[in-house]
C-alpha positions in Angstrom: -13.6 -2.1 -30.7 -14.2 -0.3 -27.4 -14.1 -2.3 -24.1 -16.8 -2.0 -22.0 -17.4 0.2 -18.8 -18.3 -2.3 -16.4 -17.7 -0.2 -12.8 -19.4 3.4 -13.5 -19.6 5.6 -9.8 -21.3 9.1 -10.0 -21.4 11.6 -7.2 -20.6 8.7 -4.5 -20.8 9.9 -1.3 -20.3 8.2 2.0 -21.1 9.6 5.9 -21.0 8.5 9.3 -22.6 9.6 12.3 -19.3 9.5 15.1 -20.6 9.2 18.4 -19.4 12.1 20.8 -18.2 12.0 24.6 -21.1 12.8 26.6 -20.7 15.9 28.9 -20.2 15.1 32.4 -21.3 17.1 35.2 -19.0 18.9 38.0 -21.6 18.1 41.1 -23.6 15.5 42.8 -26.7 17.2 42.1 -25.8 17.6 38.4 -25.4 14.1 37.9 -28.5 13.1 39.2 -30.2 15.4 36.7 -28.1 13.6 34.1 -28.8 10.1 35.4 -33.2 10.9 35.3 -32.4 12.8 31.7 -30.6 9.8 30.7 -33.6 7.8 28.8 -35.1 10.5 27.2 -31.5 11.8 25.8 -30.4 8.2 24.7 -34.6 7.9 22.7 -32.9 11.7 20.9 -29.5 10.3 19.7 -31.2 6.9 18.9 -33.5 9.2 16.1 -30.4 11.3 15.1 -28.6 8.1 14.3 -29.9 7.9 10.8 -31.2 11.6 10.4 -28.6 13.6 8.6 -30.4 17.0 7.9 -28.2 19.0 10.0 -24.5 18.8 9.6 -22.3 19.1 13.1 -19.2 17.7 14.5 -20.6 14.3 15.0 -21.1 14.0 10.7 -18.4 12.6 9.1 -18.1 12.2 5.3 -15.7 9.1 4.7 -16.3 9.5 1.0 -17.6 13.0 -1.1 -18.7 13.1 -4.8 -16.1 10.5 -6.3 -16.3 9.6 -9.5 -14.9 7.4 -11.8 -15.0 4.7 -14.2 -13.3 1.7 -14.9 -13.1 -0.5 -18.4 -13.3 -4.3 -19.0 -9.7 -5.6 -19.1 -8.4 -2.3 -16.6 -6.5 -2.8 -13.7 -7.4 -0.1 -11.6 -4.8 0.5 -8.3 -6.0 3.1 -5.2 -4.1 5.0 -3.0 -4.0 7.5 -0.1 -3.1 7.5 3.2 -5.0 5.4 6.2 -8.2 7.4 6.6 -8.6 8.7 2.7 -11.4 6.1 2.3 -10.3 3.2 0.2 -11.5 0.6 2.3 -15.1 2.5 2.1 -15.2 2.9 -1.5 -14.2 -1.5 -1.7 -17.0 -2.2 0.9 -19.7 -0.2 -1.3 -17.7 -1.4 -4.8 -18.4 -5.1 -3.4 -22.2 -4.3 -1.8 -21.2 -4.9 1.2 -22.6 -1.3 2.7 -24.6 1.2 0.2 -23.8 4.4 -0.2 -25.5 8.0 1.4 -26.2 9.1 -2.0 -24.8 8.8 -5.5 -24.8 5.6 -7.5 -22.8 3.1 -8.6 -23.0 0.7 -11.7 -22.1 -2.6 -11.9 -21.7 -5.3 -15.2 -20.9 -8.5 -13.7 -19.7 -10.9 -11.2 -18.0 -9.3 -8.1 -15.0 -11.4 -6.1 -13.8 -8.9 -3.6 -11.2 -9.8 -1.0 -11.5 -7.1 1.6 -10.5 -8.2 5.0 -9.1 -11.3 6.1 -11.5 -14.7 5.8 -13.7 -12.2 4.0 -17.0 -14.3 3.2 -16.0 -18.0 5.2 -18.6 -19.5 7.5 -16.0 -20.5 10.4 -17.9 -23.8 10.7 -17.4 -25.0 7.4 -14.3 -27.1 6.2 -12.2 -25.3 3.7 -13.8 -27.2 1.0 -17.1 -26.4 1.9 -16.6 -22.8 1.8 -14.9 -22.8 -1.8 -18.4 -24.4 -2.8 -20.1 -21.7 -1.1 -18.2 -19.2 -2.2 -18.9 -20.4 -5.6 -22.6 -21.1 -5.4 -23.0 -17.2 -4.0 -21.2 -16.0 -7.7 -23.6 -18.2 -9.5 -21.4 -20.9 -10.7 -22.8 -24.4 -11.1 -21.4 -27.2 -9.1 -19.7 -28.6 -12.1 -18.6 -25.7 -12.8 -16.6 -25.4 -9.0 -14.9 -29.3 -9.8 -13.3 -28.4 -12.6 -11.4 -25.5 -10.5 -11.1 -27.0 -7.2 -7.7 -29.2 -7.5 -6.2 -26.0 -8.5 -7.8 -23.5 -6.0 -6.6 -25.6 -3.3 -3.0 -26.2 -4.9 -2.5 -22.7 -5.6 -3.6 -21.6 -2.1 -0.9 -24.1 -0.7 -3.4 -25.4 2.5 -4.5 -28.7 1.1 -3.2 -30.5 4.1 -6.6 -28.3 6.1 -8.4 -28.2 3.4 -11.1 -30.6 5.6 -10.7 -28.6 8.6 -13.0 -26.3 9.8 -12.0 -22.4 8.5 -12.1 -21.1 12.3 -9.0 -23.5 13.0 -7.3 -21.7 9.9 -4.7 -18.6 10.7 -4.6 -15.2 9.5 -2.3 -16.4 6.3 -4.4 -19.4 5.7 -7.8 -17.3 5.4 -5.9 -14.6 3.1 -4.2 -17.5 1.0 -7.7 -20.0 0.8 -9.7 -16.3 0.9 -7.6 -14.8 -2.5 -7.1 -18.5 -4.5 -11.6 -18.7 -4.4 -11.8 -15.3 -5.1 -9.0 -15.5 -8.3 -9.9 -19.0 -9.8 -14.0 -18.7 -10.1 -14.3 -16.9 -12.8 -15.7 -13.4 -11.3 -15.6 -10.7 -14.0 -14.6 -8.0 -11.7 -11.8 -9.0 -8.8 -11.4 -6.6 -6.0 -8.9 -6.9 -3.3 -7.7 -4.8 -0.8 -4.4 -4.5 1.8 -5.6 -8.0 3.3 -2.6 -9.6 1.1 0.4 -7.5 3.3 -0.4 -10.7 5.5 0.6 -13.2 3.5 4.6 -14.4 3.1 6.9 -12.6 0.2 6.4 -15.9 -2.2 2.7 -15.9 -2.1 2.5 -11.9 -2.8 4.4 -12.8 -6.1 2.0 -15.5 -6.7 -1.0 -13.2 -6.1 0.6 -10.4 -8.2 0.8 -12.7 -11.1 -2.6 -14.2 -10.7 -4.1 -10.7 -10.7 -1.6 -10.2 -13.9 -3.0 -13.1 -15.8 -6.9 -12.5 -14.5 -6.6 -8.6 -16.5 -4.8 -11.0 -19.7 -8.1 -12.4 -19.7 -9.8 -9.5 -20.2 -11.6 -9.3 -16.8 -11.0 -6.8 -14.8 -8.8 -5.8 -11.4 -9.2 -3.2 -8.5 -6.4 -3.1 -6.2 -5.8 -1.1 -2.8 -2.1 -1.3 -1.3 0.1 1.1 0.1 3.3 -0.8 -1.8 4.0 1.4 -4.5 5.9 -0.8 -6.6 3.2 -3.2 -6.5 0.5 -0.5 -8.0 3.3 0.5 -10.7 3.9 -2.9 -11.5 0.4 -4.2 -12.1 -2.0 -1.6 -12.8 -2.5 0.6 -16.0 -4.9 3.0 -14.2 -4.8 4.4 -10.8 -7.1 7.1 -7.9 -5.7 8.7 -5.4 -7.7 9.9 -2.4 -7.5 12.6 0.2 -9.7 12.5 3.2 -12.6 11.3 0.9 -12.5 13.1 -1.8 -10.9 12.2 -5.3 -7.7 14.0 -5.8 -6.6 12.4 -9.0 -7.5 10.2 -11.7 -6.1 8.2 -14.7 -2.2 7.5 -15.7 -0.4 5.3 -13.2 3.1 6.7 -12.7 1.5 10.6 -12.8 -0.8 9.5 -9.9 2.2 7.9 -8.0 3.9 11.3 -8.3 1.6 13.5 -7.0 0.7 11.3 -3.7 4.4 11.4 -3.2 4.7 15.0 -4.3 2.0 15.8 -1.6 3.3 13.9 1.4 7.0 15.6 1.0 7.4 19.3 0.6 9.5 19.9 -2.6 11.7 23.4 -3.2 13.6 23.6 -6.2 14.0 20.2 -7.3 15.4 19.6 -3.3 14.0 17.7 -1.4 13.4 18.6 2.7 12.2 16.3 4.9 10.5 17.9 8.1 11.6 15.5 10.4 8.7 14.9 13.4 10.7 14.9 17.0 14.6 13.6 17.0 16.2 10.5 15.7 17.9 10.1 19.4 17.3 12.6 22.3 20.8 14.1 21.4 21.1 14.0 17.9 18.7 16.7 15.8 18.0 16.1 12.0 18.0 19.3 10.1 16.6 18.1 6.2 17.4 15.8 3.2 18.5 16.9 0.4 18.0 14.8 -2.8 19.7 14.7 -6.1 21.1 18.3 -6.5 22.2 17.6 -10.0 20.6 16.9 -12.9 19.6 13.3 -12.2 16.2 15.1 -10.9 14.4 15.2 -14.6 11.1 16.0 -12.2 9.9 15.5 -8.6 11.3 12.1 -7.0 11.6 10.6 -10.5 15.2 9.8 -10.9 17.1 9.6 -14.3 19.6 6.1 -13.8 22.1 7.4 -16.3 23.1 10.0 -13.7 24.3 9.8 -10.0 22.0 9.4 -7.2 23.3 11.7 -4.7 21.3 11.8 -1.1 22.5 14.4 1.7 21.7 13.9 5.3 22.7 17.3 7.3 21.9 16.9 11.2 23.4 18.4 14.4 24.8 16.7 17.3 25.0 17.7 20.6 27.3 15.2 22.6 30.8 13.9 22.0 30.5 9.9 21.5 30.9 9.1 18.2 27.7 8.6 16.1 26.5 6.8 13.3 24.3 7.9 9.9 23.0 4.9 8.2 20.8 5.0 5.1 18.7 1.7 3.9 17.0 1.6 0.4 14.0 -1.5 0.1 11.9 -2.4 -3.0 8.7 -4.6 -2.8 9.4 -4.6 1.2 13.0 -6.1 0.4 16.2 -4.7 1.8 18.8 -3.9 -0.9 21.3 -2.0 0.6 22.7 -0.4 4.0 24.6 2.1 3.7 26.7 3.9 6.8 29.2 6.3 8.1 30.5 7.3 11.6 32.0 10.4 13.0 34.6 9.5 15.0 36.2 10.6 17.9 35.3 12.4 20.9 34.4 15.7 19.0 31.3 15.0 17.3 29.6 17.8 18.7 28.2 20.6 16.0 26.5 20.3 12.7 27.4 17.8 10.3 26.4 16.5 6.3 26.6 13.1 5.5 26.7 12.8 1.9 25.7 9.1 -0.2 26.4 9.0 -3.8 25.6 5.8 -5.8 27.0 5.4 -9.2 24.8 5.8 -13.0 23.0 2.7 -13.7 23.1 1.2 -10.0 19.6 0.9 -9.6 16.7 -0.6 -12.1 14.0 1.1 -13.0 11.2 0.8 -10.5 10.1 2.6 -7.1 12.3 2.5 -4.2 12.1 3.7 -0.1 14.6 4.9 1.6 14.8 4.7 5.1 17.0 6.9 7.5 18.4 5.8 10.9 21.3 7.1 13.0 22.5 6.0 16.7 25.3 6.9 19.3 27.3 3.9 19.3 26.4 1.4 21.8 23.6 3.4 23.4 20.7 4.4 21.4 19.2 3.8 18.3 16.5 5.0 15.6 15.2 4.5 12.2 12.3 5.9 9.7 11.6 3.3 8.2 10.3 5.1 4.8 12.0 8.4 5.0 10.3 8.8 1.0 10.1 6.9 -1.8 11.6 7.5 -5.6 10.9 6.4 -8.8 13.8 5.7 -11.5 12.7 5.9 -15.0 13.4 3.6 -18.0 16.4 5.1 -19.7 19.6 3.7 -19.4 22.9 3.4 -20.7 23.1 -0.5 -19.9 20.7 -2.6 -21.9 19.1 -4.5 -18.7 18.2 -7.9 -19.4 14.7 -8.1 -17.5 15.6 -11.9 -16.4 18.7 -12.2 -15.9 20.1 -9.0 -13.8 19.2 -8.3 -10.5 17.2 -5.1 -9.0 21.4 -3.1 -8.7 24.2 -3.7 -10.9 26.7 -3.6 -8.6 30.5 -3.5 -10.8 33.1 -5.3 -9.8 36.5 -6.0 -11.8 35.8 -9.8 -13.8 38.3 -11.4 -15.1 38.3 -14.9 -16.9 41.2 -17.2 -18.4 41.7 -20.0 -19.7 43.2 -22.7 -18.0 43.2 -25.9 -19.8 41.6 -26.8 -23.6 38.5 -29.2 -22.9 39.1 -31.7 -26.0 35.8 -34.1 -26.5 
């Protein structure tokens, strides 16, 4: 049997009017003119506002002829860069604003988590608003009882729960704000960004509440810029570019591409163009990753092979300088890795070269981040340099549980010392 579509968007589109700096004039007698035009100028842009017949600088499309659809039971993640129009397509997804022209089509109850205390009257207790919030997606108030004890446990703020929401913080909104919108029921849960905000613990929590929501056959959309996140929990994926739908359909193949588009790739090398310098004296040239074979494709990494990363940069003092690499996953440091040229000769161009051994790293998505500083005067990092993906294909059968996101080897040995006898 078929699941159902139950989002279906067709020729969305999305535009803004941007207001413009006024001209200002160069002489007394000009601005006067300006200052008696004034009214009858301001009654002109007042009618352009919402007239859109003639396109000029001041239109901006935040979204152009998207469309997709998504599947009872799908969770559907969406990515691009700040600007692309995610937050746009969630606002008109959730019916918060309606769109220029297109449609969309909607089977069921939405939940949508956008920004945070999303949908809280600030005057009402915490309790209050979970029986708002609840009321608004039609649920009886029987219904809302038999969910409450756990809505506030899982959001961790029962000691508030009586206090008014405007007394709540940031975290407090997003952790009340996700555990209504997760526990009542909705058929369709959106949330966006808002959950960077809360603490690593409750991310995991949220990650495995949207996990179990799509087990029960409803169905997730989720906007993040964590990569490992989208990997991890969805089965579908969008990527957009200044509003307009780049790609569409298998996870890890849209991952690739966004990646593949933000870095510029030359024979299975990658080059960084590095924006400014690291420190005013020390000039980064490129990065180049995984010469060897390890590179099956763009940024996706084979384990079974070395990882090899090689910083070349020029220096033009003689203090001794440091290169430091730092890999994260899921917003955690892993590693640091450094070196130093030493001496009072580091002036010229130098290579720092990493290599980490087959099978250090799981398979998952990774960032690496790139800093180097003269020692004990100045200092600079990118945090995200790029990110890479290593593949499932290994030589060591990983025990999901029980091993840890490197496999660091070290020399074990064990013996016996006494004979335990019962």
């Amino acid at each position: 049997m078929m699941a159902e579509t139950v989002i279906k968007v067709e020729n969305l589109s999305k535009r803004y009017r941007l207001g413009l700096k006024e001209k200002q004039a160069e002489t007394l007698v000009g601005q006067i003119g300006n200052l008696i035009k004034s009214p009858w100028q301001n009654l002109k842009r007042l009618r352009d506002m919402s007239r859109f017949g003639v396109e000029d600088e001041s239109v901006f499309w935040a979204l152009k002829d998207i469309n997709f659809e998504v599947k009872e039971g799908e969770v559907l993640g969406i990515i691009g860069k700040n600007g692309a129009g995610k937050s746009t397509l969630l606002k008109i997804l959730s019916q918060i604003t309606d769109p220029t022209s297109g449609k969309i089509e909607i089977h069921g109850r939405v939940a949508s988590l956008l920004e945070v205390g999303t949908g809280f009257h600030p005057e009402l207790s915490g309790r209050e608003n979970i029986y708002m919030n609840g009321t608004i997606l039609g649920m009886t108030r029987r219904e809302i009882d038999t969910k409450l004890d756990e809505i506030i446990d899982f959001s961790g703020v029962e000691k508030f729960i009586d206090t008014p929401v405007k007394f709540y913080s940031s975290g407090m909104k997003v952790r009340l704000g996700f555990s209504v919108a997760a526990h009542l029921e909705p058929e369709i849960l959106i949330v966006d960004e808002v959950l960077a905000v809360g603490d690593f613990e409750f991310q995991k929590k949220c990650l495995g509440k949207m996990k179990d929501v799509a087990n029960q056959g409803r169905t997730v959309i989720f906007v993040s810029h964590n990569l490992g996140a989208v990997s991890q929990l969805c089965n579908m994926a969008i990527l957009l570019q200044e509003g307009q739908l780049s790609y569409s359909g298998n996870v890890q193949e849209c991952l690739n591409i966004y990646l593949k588009k933000s870095f510029k790739i030359d024979n299975h090398i990658l080059k960084i163009p590095f924006q400014g310098t690291i420190v005013d004296e020390i000039v980064p040239i490129s990065v180049l990753f995984n010469k060897s074979d390890a590179l099956k494709q763009e940024l996706l990494i084979d384990p079974t092979f070395p990882l090899e990363i090689e910083l070349s940069f020029k220096s033009v003092i003689n203090d001794p300088i440091k290169t430091t690499i730092g890999i994260t996953r899921d917003g955690i440091r892993l590693l640091s890795v450094f070196d130093f040229v030493e001496g009072q000769r580091a002036f010229g161009s130098f290579t720092s070269k990493f290599t980490f051994p087959p099978d250090f790293f799981r398979p998952g998505i990774y960032n690496l981040g790139f800093g180097s500083d003269i020692i004990n005067k100045q200092w600079m990092w990118y945090d995200q340099l790029f990110s890479f993906q290593v593949f499932e294909k290994s030589s060591i059968n990983f025990d999901k549980e029980a091993i840890g996101l490197i496999n660091v080897k070290s020399i074990v040995k064990t013996e016996r010392i006494d004979i335990y006898v019962d």
